[in-house]
N, C-alpha and C positions, 0 to 999 in steps of 0.2 A: 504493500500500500504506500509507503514511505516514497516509493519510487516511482510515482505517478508523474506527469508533467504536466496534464492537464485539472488543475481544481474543478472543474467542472463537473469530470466525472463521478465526484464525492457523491455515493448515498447514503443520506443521513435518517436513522431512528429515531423517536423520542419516545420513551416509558413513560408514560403516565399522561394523566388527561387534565392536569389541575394548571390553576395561572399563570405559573412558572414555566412551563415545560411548555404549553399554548406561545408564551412570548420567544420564547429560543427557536420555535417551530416557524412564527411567523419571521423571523430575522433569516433562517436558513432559505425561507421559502424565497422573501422577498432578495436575498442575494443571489438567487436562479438554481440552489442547488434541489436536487429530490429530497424530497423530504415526506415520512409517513410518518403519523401519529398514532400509536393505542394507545387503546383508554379502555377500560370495563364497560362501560354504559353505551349500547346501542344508538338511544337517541339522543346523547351526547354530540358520537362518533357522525350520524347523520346530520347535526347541527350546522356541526363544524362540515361537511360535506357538501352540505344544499346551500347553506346560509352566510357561512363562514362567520360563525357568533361562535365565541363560547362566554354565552351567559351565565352560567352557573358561578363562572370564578373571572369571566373579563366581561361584567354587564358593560352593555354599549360599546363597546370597541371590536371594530372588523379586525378579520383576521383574514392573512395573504390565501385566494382563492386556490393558490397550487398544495397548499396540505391538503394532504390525503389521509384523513382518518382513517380507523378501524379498530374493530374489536378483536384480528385475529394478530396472536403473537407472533406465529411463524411467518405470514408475510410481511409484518410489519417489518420484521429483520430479516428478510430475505434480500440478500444480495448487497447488506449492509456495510458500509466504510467503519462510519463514526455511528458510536449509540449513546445518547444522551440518556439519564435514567435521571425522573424527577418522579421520584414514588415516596410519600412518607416513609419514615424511616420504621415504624411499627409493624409496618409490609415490605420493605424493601427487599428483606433476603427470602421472603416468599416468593416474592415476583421475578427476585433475580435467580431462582431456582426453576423456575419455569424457562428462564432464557438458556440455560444450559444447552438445550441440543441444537441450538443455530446460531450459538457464538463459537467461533472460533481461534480467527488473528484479529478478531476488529480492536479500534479502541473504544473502549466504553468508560465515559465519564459521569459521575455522581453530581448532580445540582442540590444532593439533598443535605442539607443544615443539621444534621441530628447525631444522636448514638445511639446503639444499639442497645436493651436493656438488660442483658442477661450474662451477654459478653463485654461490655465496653470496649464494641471495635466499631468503629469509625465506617462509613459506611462503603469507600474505598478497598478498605480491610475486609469487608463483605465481597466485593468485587472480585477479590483477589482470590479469595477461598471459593468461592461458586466460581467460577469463570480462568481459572489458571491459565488460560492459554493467551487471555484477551489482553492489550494494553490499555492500563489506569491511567485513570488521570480525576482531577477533581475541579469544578467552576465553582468558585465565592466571590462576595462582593458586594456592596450596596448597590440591591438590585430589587428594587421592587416592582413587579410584573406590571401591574398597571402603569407604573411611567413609562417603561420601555414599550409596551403597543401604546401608548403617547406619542412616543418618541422622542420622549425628553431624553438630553444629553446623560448618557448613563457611561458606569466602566466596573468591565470585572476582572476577576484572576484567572486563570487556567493554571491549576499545578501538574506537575508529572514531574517523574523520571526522564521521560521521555523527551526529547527536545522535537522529533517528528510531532508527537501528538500533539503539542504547547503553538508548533505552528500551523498543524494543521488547523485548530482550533481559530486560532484568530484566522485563517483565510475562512473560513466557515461564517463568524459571526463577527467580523468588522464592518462597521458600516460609518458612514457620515455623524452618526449620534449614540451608537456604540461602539465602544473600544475596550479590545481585551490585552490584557497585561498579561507574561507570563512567570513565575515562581516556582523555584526547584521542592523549596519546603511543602511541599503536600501534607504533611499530617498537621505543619502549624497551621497555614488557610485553611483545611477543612475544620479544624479543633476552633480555631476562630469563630469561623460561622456557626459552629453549634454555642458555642458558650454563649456570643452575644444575645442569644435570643432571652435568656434567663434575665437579663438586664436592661432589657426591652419591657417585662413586665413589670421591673422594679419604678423604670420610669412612667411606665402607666401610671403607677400608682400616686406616682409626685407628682402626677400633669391633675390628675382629678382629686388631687387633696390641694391642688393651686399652693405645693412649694415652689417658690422663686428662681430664676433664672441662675442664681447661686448655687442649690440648690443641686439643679439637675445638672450643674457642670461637676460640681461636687461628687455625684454619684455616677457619672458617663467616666469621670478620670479615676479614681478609684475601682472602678468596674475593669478598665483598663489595664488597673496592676494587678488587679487580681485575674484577669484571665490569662495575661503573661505570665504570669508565677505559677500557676496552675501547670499553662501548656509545657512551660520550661521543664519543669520536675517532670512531667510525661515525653521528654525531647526533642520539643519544638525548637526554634530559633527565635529568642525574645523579637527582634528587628522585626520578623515577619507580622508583630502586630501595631507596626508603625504605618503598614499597610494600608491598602481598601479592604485587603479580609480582615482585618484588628478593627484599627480605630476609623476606617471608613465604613463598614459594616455597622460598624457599632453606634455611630451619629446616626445612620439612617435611620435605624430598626431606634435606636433611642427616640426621637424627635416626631416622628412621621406616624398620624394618626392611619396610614395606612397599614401597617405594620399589624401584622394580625396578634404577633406578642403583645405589644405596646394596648391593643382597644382588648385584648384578656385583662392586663396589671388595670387600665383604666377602668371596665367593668366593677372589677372587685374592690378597686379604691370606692366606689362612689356606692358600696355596701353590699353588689353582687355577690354571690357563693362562687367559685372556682366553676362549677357545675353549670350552674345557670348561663356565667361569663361566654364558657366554654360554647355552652347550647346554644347561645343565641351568635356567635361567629362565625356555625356553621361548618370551619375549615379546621386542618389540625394546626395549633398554635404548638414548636414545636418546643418551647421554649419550657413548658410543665413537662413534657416529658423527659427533659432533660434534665431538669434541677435537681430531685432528688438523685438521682444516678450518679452526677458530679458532687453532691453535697454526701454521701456514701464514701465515695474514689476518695475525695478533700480529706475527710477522716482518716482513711484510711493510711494515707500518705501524708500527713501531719503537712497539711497546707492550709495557710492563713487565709481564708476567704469568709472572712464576718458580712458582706451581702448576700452571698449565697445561704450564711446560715440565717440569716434575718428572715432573705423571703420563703425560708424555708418553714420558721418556725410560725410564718403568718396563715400560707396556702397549706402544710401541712399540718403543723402541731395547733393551728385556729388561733391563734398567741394576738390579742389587739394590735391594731397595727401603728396605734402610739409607743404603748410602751417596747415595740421591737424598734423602732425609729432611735426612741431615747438611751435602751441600750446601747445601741450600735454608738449614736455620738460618745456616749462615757466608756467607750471600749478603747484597747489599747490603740495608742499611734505613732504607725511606724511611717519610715521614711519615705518620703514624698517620689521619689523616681528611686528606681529598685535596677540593676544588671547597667550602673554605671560602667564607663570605663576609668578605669586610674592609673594613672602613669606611674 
Protein backbone atom coordinates (compact mmCIF):
# COMPACT_ATOMS: atom_id res chain seq x y z
CA UNK A 1 0.00 0.00 0.00
CA UNK A 2 2.81 2.27 1.13
CA UNK A 3 3.98 2.13 -2.41
CA UNK A 4 1.07 3.59 -4.21
CA UNK A 5 1.79 6.61 -6.48
CA UNK A 6 -1.55 7.57 -7.10
CA UNK A 7 -3.74 8.93 -3.71
CA UNK A 8 -6.59 8.56 -5.46
CA UNK A 9 -6.62 5.13 -5.60
CA UNK A 10 -7.06 5.03 -1.58
CA UNK A 11 -10.32 3.12 -0.30
CA UNK A 12 -11.33 4.30 2.71
CA UNK A 13 -13.71 2.47 5.61
CA UNK A 14 -15.39 4.18 8.43
CA UNK A 15 -16.77 2.00 11.62
CA UNK A 16 -19.34 3.38 13.05
CA UNK A 17 -22.37 5.53 12.35
CA UNK A 18 -22.11 8.29 15.07
CA UNK A 19 -20.91 12.37 14.53
CA UNK A 20 -17.48 11.79 14.51
CA UNK A 21 -16.85 9.18 12.15
CA UNK A 22 -20.01 10.83 9.70
CA UNK A 23 -17.54 14.02 9.70
CA UNK A 24 -14.15 12.07 8.61
CA UNK A 25 -16.49 10.30 6.15
CA UNK A 26 -17.62 13.46 4.67
CA UNK A 27 -13.86 15.06 4.42
CA UNK A 28 -12.75 11.76 2.64
CA UNK A 29 -15.61 11.85 0.51
CA UNK A 30 -15.42 15.55 -0.34
CA UNK A 31 -11.60 15.04 -1.07
CA UNK A 32 -12.71 12.56 -4.01
CA UNK A 33 -11.50 9.42 -2.21
CA UNK A 34 -14.01 6.08 -1.94
CA UNK A 35 -15.33 6.05 0.83
CA UNK A 36 -18.13 3.47 2.66
CA UNK A 37 -19.61 3.99 5.88
CA UNK A 38 -21.21 1.02 8.43
CA UNK A 39 -23.37 1.78 10.88
CA UNK A 40 -25.81 -0.84 12.70
CA UNK A 41 -29.09 0.85 11.88
CA UNK A 42 -30.72 0.36 8.40
CA UNK A 43 -32.54 3.46 8.27
CA UNK A 44 -29.70 5.34 9.50
CA UNK A 45 -27.57 3.71 6.73
CA UNK A 46 -30.52 4.62 4.03
CA UNK A 47 -30.48 8.38 5.54
CA UNK A 48 -27.28 8.92 4.85
CA UNK A 49 -27.83 7.03 1.29
CA UNK A 50 -31.06 8.93 -0.09
CA UNK A 51 -30.77 12.07 1.88
CA UNK A 52 -27.21 12.56 2.92
CA UNK A 53 -28.47 13.77 6.71
CA UNK A 54 -27.25 12.01 9.40
CA UNK A 55 -29.76 13.40 11.96
CA UNK A 56 -29.58 11.48 14.68
CA UNK A 57 -25.94 12.93 15.75
CA UNK A 58 -25.37 15.81 12.78
CA UNK A 59 -29.03 17.49 12.94
CA UNK A 60 -29.12 19.91 9.90
CA UNK A 61 -25.92 19.57 8.30
CA UNK A 62 -25.47 17.72 4.76
CA UNK A 63 -23.28 15.22 4.35
CA UNK A 64 -20.89 14.67 0.97
CA UNK A 65 -23.50 12.65 -1.51
CA UNK A 66 -20.59 10.18 -2.56
CA UNK A 67 -20.78 8.10 1.20
CA UNK A 68 -21.82 5.02 0.77
CA UNK A 69 -23.43 3.78 3.69
CA UNK A 70 -24.23 0.36 4.85
CA UNK A 71 -25.06 -2.17 7.30
CA UNK A 72 -22.83 -4.87 5.91
CA UNK A 73 -19.21 -5.35 7.49
CA UNK A 74 -17.62 -7.31 4.90
CA UNK A 75 -18.38 -4.88 2.15
CA UNK A 76 -17.94 -2.02 3.83
CA UNK A 77 -14.06 -3.29 4.06
CA UNK A 78 -13.90 -4.81 1.08
CA UNK A 79 -11.09 -3.93 -0.87
CA UNK A 80 -10.18 -1.41 1.96
CA UNK A 81 -6.68 0.84 2.18
CA UNK A 82 -7.38 2.84 5.29
CA UNK A 83 -10.17 1.99 8.11
CA UNK A 84 -11.02 4.48 10.22
CA UNK A 85 -12.89 2.92 13.58
CA UNK A 86 -15.12 5.47 15.45
CA UNK A 87 -17.17 2.92 17.65
CA UNK A 88 -17.57 3.71 21.42
CA UNK A 89 -15.09 2.31 23.25
CA UNK A 90 -17.61 -0.09 25.43
CA UNK A 91 -18.11 -1.92 21.92
CA UNK A 92 -15.03 -1.24 20.32
CA UNK A 93 -13.24 -4.77 20.78
CA UNK A 94 -16.68 -6.32 19.98
CA UNK A 95 -16.87 -4.74 16.64
CA UNK A 96 -13.31 -4.86 16.15
CA UNK A 97 -13.63 -8.76 16.41
CA UNK A 98 -16.08 -8.92 13.92
CA UNK A 99 -13.41 -7.18 11.48
CA UNK A 100 -11.19 -9.86 11.90
CA UNK A 101 -11.66 -11.99 8.74
CA UNK A 102 -11.21 -8.86 6.14
CA UNK A 103 -8.43 -7.03 7.73
CA UNK A 104 -5.45 -7.85 6.62
CA UNK A 105 -2.29 -5.23 5.79
CA UNK A 106 -4.73 -2.36 5.83
CA UNK A 107 -4.09 0.50 8.24
CA UNK A 108 -6.67 0.86 10.76
CA UNK A 109 -6.82 3.91 12.97
CA UNK A 110 -8.88 4.54 16.26
CA UNK A 111 -10.87 8.09 16.56
CA UNK A 112 -12.08 6.70 19.68
CA UNK A 113 -11.21 8.88 23.16
CA UNK A 114 -11.71 6.07 25.72
CA UNK A 115 -10.35 2.98 27.80
CA UNK A 116 -11.19 -0.05 27.87
CA UNK A 117 -12.78 -1.38 31.35
CA UNK A 118 -11.46 -4.51 32.21
CA UNK A 119 -8.01 -4.25 30.79
CA UNK A 120 -6.93 -0.66 30.61
CA UNK A 121 -5.79 -0.92 27.15
CA UNK A 122 -6.15 1.84 25.04
CA UNK A 123 -8.07 1.27 22.22
CA UNK A 124 -5.03 1.12 19.65
CA UNK A 125 -3.87 -1.61 22.04
CA UNK A 126 -7.26 -3.33 21.16
CA UNK A 127 -6.29 -2.98 17.50
CA UNK A 128 -3.28 -4.58 17.96
CA UNK A 129 -4.47 -7.65 19.72
CA UNK A 130 -7.69 -8.26 17.36
CA UNK A 131 -6.12 -7.21 14.01
CA UNK A 132 -2.11 -8.35 14.40
CA UNK A 133 -1.46 -8.04 10.94
CA UNK A 134 -3.03 -4.42 10.27
CA UNK A 135 -1.16 -1.03 10.66
CA UNK A 136 -2.11 1.32 13.83
CA UNK A 137 -2.39 4.33 14.12
CA UNK A 138 -4.60 6.69 16.22
CA UNK A 139 -6.51 10.45 15.31
CA UNK A 140 -6.94 13.02 18.55
CA UNK A 141 -7.46 16.59 18.66
CA UNK A 142 -9.84 19.31 19.21
CA UNK A 143 -12.29 18.17 17.04
CA UNK A 144 -15.75 18.57 17.55
CA UNK A 145 -17.99 16.96 14.74
CA UNK A 146 -20.37 19.58 14.36
CA UNK A 147 -17.77 22.32 13.50
CA UNK A 148 -15.91 20.31 11.08
CA UNK A 149 -19.37 19.44 8.70
CA UNK A 150 -19.35 23.41 9.60
CA UNK A 151 -16.35 23.62 8.22
CA UNK A 152 -14.99 25.77 10.75
CA UNK A 153 -11.16 25.82 10.67
CA UNK A 154 -10.26 22.65 12.75
CA UNK A 155 -6.61 20.55 13.26
CA UNK A 156 -5.91 17.09 14.59
CA UNK A 157 -3.04 14.49 15.23
CA UNK A 158 -2.41 11.33 13.57
CA UNK A 159 -0.07 9.12 15.70
CA UNK A 160 1.64 5.97 14.56
CA UNK A 161 4.74 4.03 14.24
CA UNK A 162 4.38 4.40 11.09
CA UNK A 163 5.43 7.29 9.09
CA UNK A 164 3.58 5.79 5.73
CA UNK A 165 0.38 5.62 7.62
CA UNK A 166 0.81 9.50 9.44
CA UNK A 167 1.14 10.51 5.75
CA UNK A 168 -1.20 8.72 4.20
CA UNK A 169 -3.51 10.02 6.75
CA UNK A 170 -3.16 13.72 6.00
CA UNK A 171 -3.37 13.15 2.11
CA UNK A 172 -6.60 11.45 3.13
CA UNK A 173 -8.06 14.27 5.29
CA UNK A 174 -6.38 17.76 4.49
CA UNK A 175 -8.40 20.08 3.32
CA UNK A 176 -8.41 24.12 3.14
CA UNK A 177 -10.01 24.03 6.95
CA UNK A 178 -8.62 20.83 8.14
CA UNK A 179 -5.27 20.10 8.80
CA UNK A 180 -3.67 17.07 10.28
CA UNK A 181 -0.45 17.07 12.28
CA UNK A 182 1.55 14.07 12.73
CA UNK A 183 3.12 12.58 16.30
CA UNK A 184 5.26 9.57 16.96
CA UNK A 185 3.88 9.22 20.60
CA UNK A 186 0.62 7.27 20.10
CA UNK A 187 -0.13 6.19 23.42
CA UNK A 188 0.41 9.89 24.94
CA UNK A 189 -2.28 11.55 22.06
CA UNK A 190 -4.56 8.73 22.59
CA UNK A 191 -4.09 8.71 26.71
CA UNK A 192 -4.68 12.57 26.01
CA UNK A 193 -7.85 12.22 24.43
CA UNK A 194 -9.28 9.93 26.86
CA UNK A 195 -8.32 11.72 30.14
CA UNK A 196 -9.55 15.09 28.97
CA UNK A 197 -12.82 14.09 28.80
CA UNK A 198 -13.10 13.45 32.77
CA UNK A 199 -12.40 17.29 32.91
CA UNK A 200 -14.66 18.37 30.57
CA UNK A 201 -17.31 17.24 33.05
CA UNK A 202 -15.47 18.95 35.91
CA UNK A 203 -15.86 22.20 33.81
CA UNK A 204 -19.51 21.51 33.28
CA UNK A 205 -19.96 21.60 36.49
CA UNK A 206 -18.13 25.24 37.08
CA UNK A 207 -19.97 26.61 33.90
CA UNK A 208 -23.58 25.80 35.79
CA UNK A 209 -22.50 26.80 39.29
CA UNK A 210 -21.31 30.22 37.27
CA UNK A 211 -17.57 29.99 38.97
CA UNK A 212 -15.58 32.66 37.27
CA UNK A 213 -13.30 32.91 34.45
CA UNK A 214 -10.44 32.36 37.22
CA UNK A 215 -11.89 29.64 38.18
CA UNK A 216 -12.15 27.56 35.03
CA UNK A 217 -8.47 28.49 34.19
CA UNK A 218 -7.64 27.36 37.51
CA UNK A 219 -9.19 23.97 36.85
CA UNK A 220 -8.34 23.43 32.67
CA UNK A 221 -4.34 24.17 34.18
CA UNK A 222 -4.21 21.97 36.80
CA UNK A 223 -6.28 19.36 34.90
CA UNK A 224 -3.20 19.71 32.72
CA UNK A 225 -0.74 18.49 35.34
CA UNK A 226 -2.58 16.04 36.30
CA UNK A 227 -3.03 14.39 33.01
CA UNK A 228 0.63 14.63 32.23
CA UNK A 229 1.77 13.15 35.52
CA UNK A 230 -0.76 10.41 35.01
CA UNK A 231 0.22 9.71 31.30
CA UNK A 232 4.10 10.02 32.20
CA UNK A 233 4.01 7.26 35.04
CA UNK A 234 2.09 5.11 32.36
CA UNK A 235 5.03 6.30 29.50
CA UNK A 236 3.83 8.82 27.71
CA UNK A 237 6.09 11.95 26.62
CA UNK A 238 5.06 14.98 29.05
CA UNK A 239 5.74 17.43 25.64
CA UNK A 240 3.09 15.49 23.84
CA UNK A 241 0.57 17.29 26.20
CA UNK A 242 1.74 20.76 25.09
CA UNK A 243 -0.16 19.52 22.03
CA UNK A 244 -3.60 19.66 20.33
CA UNK A 245 -4.13 16.14 21.81
CA UNK A 246 -3.08 17.66 25.75
CA UNK A 247 -3.97 21.02 26.01
CA UNK A 248 -5.62 21.60 22.61
CA UNK A 249 -8.14 18.98 23.26
CA UNK A 250 -8.57 19.81 26.40
CA UNK A 251 -9.70 23.81 25.98
CA UNK A 252 -12.08 22.59 23.41
CA UNK A 253 -13.81 19.68 25.37
CA UNK A 254 -13.31 22.29 28.43
CA UNK A 255 -15.03 25.55 27.02
CA UNK A 256 -17.57 24.24 24.25
CA UNK A 257 -21.06 23.71 25.22
CA UNK A 258 -20.93 21.29 22.45
CA UNK A 259 -18.90 18.83 24.03
CA UNK A 260 -21.16 16.01 25.11
CA UNK A 261 -18.69 15.69 28.53
CA UNK A 262 -18.99 19.27 29.39
CA UNK A 263 -23.46 19.46 28.88
CA UNK A 264 -23.09 15.78 31.25
CA UNK A 265 -20.74 17.90 34.20
CA UNK A 266 -23.39 20.96 33.29
CA UNK A 267 -26.46 18.64 33.78
CA UNK A 268 -25.51 17.49 37.08
CA UNK A 269 -24.19 20.88 38.23
CA UNK A 270 -27.58 22.45 37.82
CA UNK A 271 -28.86 19.30 40.25
CA UNK A 272 -29.37 16.52 37.56
CA UNK A 273 -28.45 12.64 38.69
CA UNK A 274 -25.59 11.34 36.41
CA UNK A 275 -28.60 9.18 35.04
CA UNK A 276 -30.83 11.49 34.16
CA UNK A 277 -27.77 13.86 32.66
CA UNK A 278 -26.70 10.97 30.82
CA UNK A 279 -30.54 10.13 29.58
CA UNK A 280 -31.29 13.19 28.22
CA UNK A 281 -27.62 13.57 25.99
CA UNK A 282 -28.64 10.64 24.33
CA UNK A 283 -24.95 9.93 23.06
CA UNK A 284 -22.04 8.06 25.15
CA UNK A 285 -20.29 10.83 27.16
CA UNK A 286 -17.04 9.17 27.25
CA UNK A 287 -15.63 10.82 29.99
CA UNK A 288 -17.84 8.72 33.00
CA UNK A 289 -16.75 5.96 31.78
CA UNK A 290 -13.41 6.76 32.07
CA UNK A 291 -13.07 8.30 35.56
CA UNK A 292 -13.51 5.61 37.62
CA UNK A 293 -11.09 3.32 35.65
CA UNK A 294 -8.34 6.15 35.92
CA UNK A 295 -9.40 7.04 39.42
CA UNK A 296 -8.76 2.98 40.29
CA UNK A 297 -5.10 2.97 37.97
CA UNK A 298 -4.25 6.72 40.04
CA UNK A 299 -4.44 4.53 43.32
CA UNK A 300 -3.13 2.13 42.27
CA UNK A 301 0.05 3.67 41.06
CA UNK A 302 0.39 6.32 43.96
CA UNK A 303 -0.47 9.37 41.47
CA UNK A 304 -1.50 12.66 42.67
CA UNK A 305 -4.60 13.41 40.99
CA UNK A 306 -7.02 15.27 43.63
CA UNK A 307 -9.80 16.31 40.58
CA UNK A 308 -10.07 13.12 39.47
CA UNK A 309 -10.72 12.17 43.09
CA UNK A 310 -13.01 15.12 43.66
CA UNK A 311 -15.21 14.36 40.67
CA UNK A 312 -15.05 11.00 41.65
CA UNK A 313 -16.21 11.38 45.15
CA UNK A 314 -19.22 13.69 43.61
CA UNK A 315 -20.64 11.29 40.53
CA UNK A 316 -19.74 8.21 42.43
CA UNK A 317 -19.49 8.38 46.27
CA UNK A 318 -22.82 11.34 45.96
CA UNK A 319 -20.39 13.60 48.20
CA UNK A 320 -22.16 17.43 47.90
CA UNK A 321 -20.52 19.11 45.55
CA UNK A 322 -19.55 22.01 47.93
CA UNK A 323 -17.83 20.46 50.38
CA UNK A 324 -15.76 18.20 47.59
CA UNK A 325 -14.81 21.80 45.91
CA UNK A 326 -13.64 23.02 49.58
CA UNK A 327 -11.80 20.01 50.04
CA UNK A 328 -9.89 20.17 47.13
CA UNK A 329 -8.93 24.11 47.60
CA UNK A 330 -7.50 23.16 51.52
CA UNK A 331 -5.74 20.06 49.90
CA UNK A 332 -2.06 19.98 49.55
CA UNK A 333 -0.04 22.27 46.90
CA UNK A 334 2.34 21.21 44.95
CA UNK A 335 4.30 22.99 42.29
CA UNK A 336 2.81 24.86 39.69
CA UNK A 337 4.62 23.32 36.38
CA UNK A 338 5.87 19.69 37.00
CA UNK A 339 8.88 17.74 34.25
CA UNK A 340 10.91 21.19 34.35
CA UNK A 341 14.20 21.02 32.61
CA UNK A 342 17.21 22.16 34.93
CA UNK A 343 20.56 22.77 33.96
Amino acid sequence: MGSKQLIAEYKVAVVGGGSFGSALADIVAANKFCVRQWMRSQSQADEINQHHTNNQYLPEYPLHPAIEATTDLAYALKDSDVILVAIPSKSFRTVVRQMQPFVQQQMVVSTTKGIEADSFKLMSQILEEELPTATVGVISGPNLAKEIVAKALTATVVASDSEVLCQTLQQLLHTDYFRVYSNTDRYGVELGGALKNIYAIVCGMGSALSMGANTQSMLMTRALAEMSRFAVTLGANPLTFLGLAGVGDLIVTCTSPLSRNFRVGYAVGKGQSLDEAEAELGQVAEGVNTLSLVKVKADELSVYMPIVQGLYAILVEQKPIARVIRQLMLGEQKDDVEFLLHS
